[in-house]
C-alpha positions, -999 to +999 in steps of 0.1 A: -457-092-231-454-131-219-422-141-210-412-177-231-384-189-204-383-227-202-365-239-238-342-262-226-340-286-191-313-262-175-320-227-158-300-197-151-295-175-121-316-149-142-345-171-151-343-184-117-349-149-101-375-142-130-399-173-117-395-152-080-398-113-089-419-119-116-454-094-098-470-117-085-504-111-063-515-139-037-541-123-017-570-100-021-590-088+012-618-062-004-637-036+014-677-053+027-692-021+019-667-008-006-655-035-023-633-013-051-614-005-025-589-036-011-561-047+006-537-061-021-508-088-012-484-084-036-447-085-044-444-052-064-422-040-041-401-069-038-409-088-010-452-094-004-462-063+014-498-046+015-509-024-004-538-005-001-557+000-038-586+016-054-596-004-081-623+027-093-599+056-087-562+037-101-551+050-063-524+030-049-498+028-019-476+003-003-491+003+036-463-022+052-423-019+051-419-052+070-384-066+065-395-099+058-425-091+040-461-092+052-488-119+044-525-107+061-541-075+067-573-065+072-595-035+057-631-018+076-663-020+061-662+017+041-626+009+034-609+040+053-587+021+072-565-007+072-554-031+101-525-055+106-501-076+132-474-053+141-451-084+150-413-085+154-385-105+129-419-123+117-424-142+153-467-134+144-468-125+181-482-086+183-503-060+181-531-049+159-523-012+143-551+005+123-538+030+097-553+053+073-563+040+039-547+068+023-516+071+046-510+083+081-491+067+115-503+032+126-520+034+158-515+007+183-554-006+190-546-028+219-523-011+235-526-023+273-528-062+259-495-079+253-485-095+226-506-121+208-513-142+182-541-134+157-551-134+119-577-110+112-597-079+125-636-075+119-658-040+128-693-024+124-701-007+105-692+031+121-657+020+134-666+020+165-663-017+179-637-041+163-631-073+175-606-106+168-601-140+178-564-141+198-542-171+211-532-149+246-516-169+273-524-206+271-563-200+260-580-187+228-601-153+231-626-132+214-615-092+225-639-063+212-621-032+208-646-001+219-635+028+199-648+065+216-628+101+207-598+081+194-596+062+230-592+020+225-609+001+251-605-035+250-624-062+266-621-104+266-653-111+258-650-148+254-622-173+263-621-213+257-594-240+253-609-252+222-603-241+187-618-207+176-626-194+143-618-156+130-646-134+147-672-114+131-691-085+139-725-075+130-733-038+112-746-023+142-721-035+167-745-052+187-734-089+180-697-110+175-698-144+163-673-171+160-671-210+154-662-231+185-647-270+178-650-286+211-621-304+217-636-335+232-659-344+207-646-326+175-682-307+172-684-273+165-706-245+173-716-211+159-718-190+189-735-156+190-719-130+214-739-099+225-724-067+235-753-044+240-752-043+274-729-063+293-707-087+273-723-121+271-730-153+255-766-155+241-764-185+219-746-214+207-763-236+178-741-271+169-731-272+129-712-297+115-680-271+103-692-240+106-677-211+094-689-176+099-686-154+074-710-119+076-740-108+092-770-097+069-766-060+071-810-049+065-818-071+095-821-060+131-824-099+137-787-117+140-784-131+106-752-145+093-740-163+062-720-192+071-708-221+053-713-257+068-706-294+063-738-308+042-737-343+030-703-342+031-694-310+016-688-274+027-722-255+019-731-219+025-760-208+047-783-182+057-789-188+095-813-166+120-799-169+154-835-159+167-859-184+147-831-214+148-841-209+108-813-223+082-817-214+043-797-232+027-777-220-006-775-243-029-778-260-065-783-297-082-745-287-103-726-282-072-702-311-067-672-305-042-667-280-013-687-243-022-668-214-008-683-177-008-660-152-026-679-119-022-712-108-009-728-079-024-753-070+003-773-044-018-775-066-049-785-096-026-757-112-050-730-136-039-698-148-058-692-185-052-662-211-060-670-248-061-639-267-056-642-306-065-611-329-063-585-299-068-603-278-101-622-253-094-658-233-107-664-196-103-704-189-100-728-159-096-752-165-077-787-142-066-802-147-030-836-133-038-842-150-073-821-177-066-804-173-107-768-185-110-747-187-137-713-199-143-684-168-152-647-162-156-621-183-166-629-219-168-594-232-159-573-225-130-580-212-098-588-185-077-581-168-040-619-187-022-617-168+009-647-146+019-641-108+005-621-120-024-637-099-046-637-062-057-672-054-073-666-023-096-695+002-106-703-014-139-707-046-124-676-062-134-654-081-108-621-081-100-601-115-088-572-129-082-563-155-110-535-182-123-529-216-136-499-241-137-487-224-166-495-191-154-480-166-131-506-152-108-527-121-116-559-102-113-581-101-137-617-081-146-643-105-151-664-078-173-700-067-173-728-076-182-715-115-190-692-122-166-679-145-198-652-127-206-622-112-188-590-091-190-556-084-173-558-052-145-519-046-154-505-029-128-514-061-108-506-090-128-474-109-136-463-118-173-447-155-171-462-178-192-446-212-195-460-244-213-460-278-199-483-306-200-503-315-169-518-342-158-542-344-134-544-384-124-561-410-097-545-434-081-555-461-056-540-462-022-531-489-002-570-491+012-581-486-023-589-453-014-589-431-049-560-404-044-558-372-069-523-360-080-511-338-107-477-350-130-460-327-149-427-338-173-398-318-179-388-318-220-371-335-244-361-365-215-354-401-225-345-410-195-362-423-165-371-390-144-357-379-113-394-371-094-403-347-069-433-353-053-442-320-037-467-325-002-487-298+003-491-283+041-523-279+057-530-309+065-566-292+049-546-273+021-549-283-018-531-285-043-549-267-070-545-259-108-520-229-103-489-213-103-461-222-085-429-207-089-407-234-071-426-259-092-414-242-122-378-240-110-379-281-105-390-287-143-367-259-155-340-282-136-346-314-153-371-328-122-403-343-128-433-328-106-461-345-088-482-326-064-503-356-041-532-343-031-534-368+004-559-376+026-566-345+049-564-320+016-600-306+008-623-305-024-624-345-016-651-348+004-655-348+046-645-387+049-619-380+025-602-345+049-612-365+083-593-397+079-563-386+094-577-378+126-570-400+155-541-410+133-519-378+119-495-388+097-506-423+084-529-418+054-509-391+041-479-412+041-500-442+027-511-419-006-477-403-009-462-437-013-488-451-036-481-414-054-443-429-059-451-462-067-473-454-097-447-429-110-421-459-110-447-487-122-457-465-149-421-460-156-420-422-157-394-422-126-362-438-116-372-460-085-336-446-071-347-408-079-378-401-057-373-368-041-397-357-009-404-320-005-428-302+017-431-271+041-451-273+075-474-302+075-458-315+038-420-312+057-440-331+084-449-359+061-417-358+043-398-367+076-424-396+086-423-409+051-382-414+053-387-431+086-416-453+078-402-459+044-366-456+039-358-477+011-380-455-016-364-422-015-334-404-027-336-375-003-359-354+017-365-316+016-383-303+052-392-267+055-405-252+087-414-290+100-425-311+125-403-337+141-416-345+171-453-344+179-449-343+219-423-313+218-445-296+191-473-298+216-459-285+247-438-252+226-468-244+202-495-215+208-532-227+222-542-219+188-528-250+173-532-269+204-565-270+202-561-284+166-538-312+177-559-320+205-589-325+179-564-344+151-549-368+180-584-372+202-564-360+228-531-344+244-500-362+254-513-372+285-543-385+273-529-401+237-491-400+245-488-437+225-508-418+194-483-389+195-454-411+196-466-431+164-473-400+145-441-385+151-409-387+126-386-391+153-402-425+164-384-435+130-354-419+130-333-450+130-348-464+103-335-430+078-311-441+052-316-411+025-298-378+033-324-352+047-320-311+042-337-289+067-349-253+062-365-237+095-375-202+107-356-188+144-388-169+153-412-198+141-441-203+166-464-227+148-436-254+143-413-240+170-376-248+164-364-265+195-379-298+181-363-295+149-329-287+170-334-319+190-341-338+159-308-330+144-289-334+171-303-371+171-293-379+136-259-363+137-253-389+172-262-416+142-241-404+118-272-397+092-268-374+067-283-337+074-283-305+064-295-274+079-305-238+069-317-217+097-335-185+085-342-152+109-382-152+105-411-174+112-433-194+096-441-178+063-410-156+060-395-183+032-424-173+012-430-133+016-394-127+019-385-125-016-346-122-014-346-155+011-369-177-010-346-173-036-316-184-017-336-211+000-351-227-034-313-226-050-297-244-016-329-268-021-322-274-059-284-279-050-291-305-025-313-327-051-294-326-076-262-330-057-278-365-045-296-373-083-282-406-094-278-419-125-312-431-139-321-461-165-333-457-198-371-452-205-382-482-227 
């Protein structure tokens, strides 16, 4: 049954909660070699956990208990066991446990390491070498994990300053790849890794954003698919390390950035997601005969990272689905089609709500084209109160889907725009790399042109114009009060950035390496850039009151700037508010309980500070 919940411009605590428990899934990491079997993200349990499922069997068990919910796992080839970041109060800093599909103790893998900061975990085939990319002490490292009668060995294999992609591992365990962005001159590398003897680099071949994905499993040759930058957009790849050969995949409909779903290895089939200015295409697509056809839904979007999809034995597929109007589900794309689709139940949601979007350009103050979505409360004759909701990233999107909190500001009487800004992807490489050498400035630039054409089209009240963003969209929030303080009626910051030097010097080498690429340099090198691109520069210039919401244990945007930043505005007498939360950087959005109570304080503050607005004529 669909819940009908939005009949009027007021919500209740109720339908409030219903927009937050409703099951929800937001992550599906499948099995290489048996895809039916997956690690599921889902809220079923109340806050996001994983779960381990079998989509063939109907076998299913929550795997993590984590207090404030858990966001990434990973799952082995043959999909017996499952891995994840043992961290504590959601800091990310930890340990890699592997546990038993079906149930068992987690077993610290890395025991004689201390505690780091990682993603993912890759392995061969057999289970016996896994390996992961890991910010440890102030570099970024490849480990390989040797596994022999139950006994972990672990050995740094590779170590750099520069930005390092998630690590892969060949079939055989005789090969570890990872991307490499030098620092210096923002190129990146695929770089091949042997460990059949001793531990060594064999090979590094320059691609303009590479991304390694898989090796080909039938080849003793190191063959990986990969996506690259071609022509401007992210292609995927065939590429033999030993012949320097590229085979390009690729076809005259693609138009945006193509992303690789699934790879069925013995079908030579691959499931791809074209993603062009924010709306995405789901495609099959066959290596050897090089046949693709479109499938699935043909509105809203889908999870695009690689192993996304659960390939059952009659062919169908399972992924992860929603759209604005939509709470997020999976669905079974069915055999032999692929045109047609149902609802697996026990994993999807049943909110259904039924506003109008708009998906519009705009012009920035270049002239640059900007893509935004605008959605209108009902029955309003009124001008709007606006929120303009930045997305964080910087290379996020905002995408046709589901959005809980962007339900609970049309439910309260708020008009909605999402800006898709200059950094977002699905706009092209020119489009995502404008903001480097100058972080902060286009984004601004497009989120004020986003207001301007909400109040010259007279949808919104010019003195209604709320900000809102978490981690790089709290970051442009608080650098577009400074830089612009006359055009807002209050700004919402989660998990933020207020001071770009601080930020530097507290964060992990992992995103060090990223700001070092985004400013051309570190603070010693760029100090006047880092200055310029940092909200506190401004902070004199704030007139519109500002609430904060900010994780103790966050490491990626680490608190004491965000302490210092206050302290600044109170010694002004500027109007702040603050909500500290015990958990890091994602715990407002897998803690279930706390995203609640964040997103009604939030709601409080905006419309606590809503003014009055004119007539629509």
């Amino acid at each position: 049954m669909i819940k009908q919940i939005y009949k009027n411009n007021s919500m209740s605590t109720l339908k409030l909660q219903s927009l937050f428990k409703v099951l929800s899934v937001q992550y599906l990491f499948t099995a290489s070699n048996a895809s039916h079997r997956a690690i599921v993200i889902s809220n079923r349990s109340g806050n996001y956990q994983l779960h381990a499922v079998d989509f063939e069997s109907g076998f299913h068990r929550q795997v993590t208990n984590k207090k404030g919910g858990a966001l990434f796992g990973s799952i082995s080839p043959d999909g017996q066991y499952i891995y994840w970041l043992k961290d504590e109060a959601g800091g990310e800093y930890g340990n890699f446990v592997k546990v038993p599909f079906a149930g068992g103790k987690p077993i610290n893998i890395t025991p004689k390491l201390k505690p780091y900061f990682s993603y993912s975990i890759a392995s061969d085939d057999k289970g016996e070498l896994l390996c992961f990319t890991a910010t440890a002490g102030n570099n970024n490292k490849v480990f390989a994990v040797q596994v022999e009668n139950n006994v972990y060995k672990t050995n740094e294999i590779y170590s750099s300053d520069s930005y390092l992609s998630e690590a892969i591992c060949s079939s055989n365990g005789k090969y570890v790849c990872v991307a490499e962005t030098n620092n210096q001159t923002g190129k990146n590398s695929l770089v091949l890794l042997s460990l059949k003897n001793k531990s060594s680099l064999i090979y590094s071949k320059l691609f303009d954003g590479g991304i390694p994905l898989s090796f080909l499993k039938k080849s003793e040759e190191p063959i990986i698919l990969a996506l690259t930058k071609t022509n401007n957009w992210l292609r995927p790849v065939l590429y033999n390390f030993t012949k320097d050969r590229v085979s390009k995949i690729d076809y005259q409909d693609f138009c945006g950035d193509v992303w690789v779903l699934g790879w069925n290895k013995e079908q030579e089939e691959i499931i791809l997601c074209d993603i062009y200015k924010a709306q995405q295409k789901l495609y099959k697509y066959n290596i050897k005969t090089k046949e693709i056809k479109r499938i699935g839904p043909l509105t809203g979007s889908f999870n695009f990272h690689f192993n996304s999809v659960a390939y059952l034995k009659n062919k169908s597929l399972i992924v992860r689905w929603s759209d604005f109007n939509t709470s997020p589900r999976l669905i079974q794309i069915t055999s032999p089609t692929h045109k047609k689709w149902k609802e697996v139940n026990e994993w999807s949601g049943d909110i259904k709500s039924q506003y109008k979007i708009k998906n519009v350009s705009i012009r920035s103050s270049d002239g640059e084209d900007v893509q935004m979505w605008v959605v209108f409360p009902k029955n309003k004759n009124r001008k709007l109160s606006f929120v303009i909701d930045i997305h964080g990233g910087p290379h996020g999107v905002n995408n046709d889907e589901f959005s809980p909190e962007a339900q609970a500001w049309l439910a309260n009487g708020f008009g909605y725009c999402a800006v898709n800004y200059r950094g977002s992807i699905s706009f092209g490489k020119k489009f995502e790399k404008k903001i480097y050498g100058d972080p902060g400035y286009w984004e601004v630039e497009d989120v004020v042109a986003a207001r301007n054409w909400l109040v010259d089209n007279n949808y919104a009240s010019s003195k209604n114009i709320v900000l809102y963003g978490w981690s790089w969209g709290g970051y442009i929030t608080l650098l577009a009060l400074g830089k612009y303080p006359d055009l807002w009626n209050c700004g919402i910051a989660g998990s933020a950035i207020a001071d770009c030097l601080m930020q530097y010097e507290d964060e992990p080498a992992y995103f060090k390496a990223q700001d070092i690429e985004r400013f051309n340099g570190t603070p010693n090198t760029t100090r006047a850039q880092y200055m310029r691109s940092s909200p506190i520069t401004y902070i004199n210039n704030i007139q519109a009151p500002i609430f904060l919401l900010h994780g103790e244990n966050d490491v990626r945007c680490p608190p004491r700037q965000i302490r210092h930043f206050i302290d600044k505005l109170k010694k002004m007498n500027k109007t702040v508010s603050i909500k500290w939360f015990s958990s890091g950087h994602t715990g407002e959005f897998t803690n279930t309980s706390l995203r609640l109570k964040l997103i009604d304080k939030i709601l409080h503050f905006a419309k606590k500070n809503r003014k009055e607005g004119p007539l629509r004529n």
